[in-house]
C-alpha positions in Angstrom: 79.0 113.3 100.3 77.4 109.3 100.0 74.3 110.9 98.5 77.2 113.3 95.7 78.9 110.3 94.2 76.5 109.8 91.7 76.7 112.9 90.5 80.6 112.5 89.4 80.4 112.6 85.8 84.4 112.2 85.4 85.8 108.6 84.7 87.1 107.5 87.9 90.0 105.5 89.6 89.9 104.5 92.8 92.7 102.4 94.1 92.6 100.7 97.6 95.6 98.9 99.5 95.1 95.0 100.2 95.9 95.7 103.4 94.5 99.3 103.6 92.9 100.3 107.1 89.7 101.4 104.8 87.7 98.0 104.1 87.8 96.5 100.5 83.5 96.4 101.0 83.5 100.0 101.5 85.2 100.7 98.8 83.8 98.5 96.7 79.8 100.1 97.9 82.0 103.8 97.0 82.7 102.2 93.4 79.2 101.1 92.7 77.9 104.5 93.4 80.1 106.4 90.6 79.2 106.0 87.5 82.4 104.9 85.0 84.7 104.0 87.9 87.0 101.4 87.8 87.7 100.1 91.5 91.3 98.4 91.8 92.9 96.3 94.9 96.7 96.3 95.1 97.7 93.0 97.3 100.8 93.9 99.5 100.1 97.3 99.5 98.2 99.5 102.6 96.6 102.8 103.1 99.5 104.6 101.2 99.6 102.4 98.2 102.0 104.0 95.7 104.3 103.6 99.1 103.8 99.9 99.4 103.8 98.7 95.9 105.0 101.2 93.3 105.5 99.1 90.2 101.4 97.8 90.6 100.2 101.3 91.5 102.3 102.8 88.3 100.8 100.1 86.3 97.4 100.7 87.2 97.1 104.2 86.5 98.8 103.6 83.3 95.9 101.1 82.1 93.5 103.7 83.5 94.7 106.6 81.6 95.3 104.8 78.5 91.6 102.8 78.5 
């Protein structure tokens, strides 16, 4: 799947958890790979981010949809 993410042709949102189990680098490397994503780190949030930090996680796929 590494060797598949350049093939995503679909803007793309990833968001990761400040304080996610999954590392910030890794999802960073994950970002780089697909082309038009936008890679965004919620602070106080983990893993389940929309669980730990509505109000950011709202806000960020608001300025997603609407770029």
């Amino acid at each position: 799947w590494w060797g598949s993410l350049t093939e995503i042709i679909a803007p793309t949102l990833i968001i990761g958890g400040g304080s996610s189990h999954i590392p910030q680098d890794k999802l960073q490397e994950v970002s780089k790979r697909i082309p038009n994503c936008k890679l965004v780190t919620i602070e106080g949030a983990g893993h389940e981010v929309h669980t730990g930090n509505l109000s950011s996680f709202l806000t960020a796929v608001k300025s997603f949809l609407d770029s």
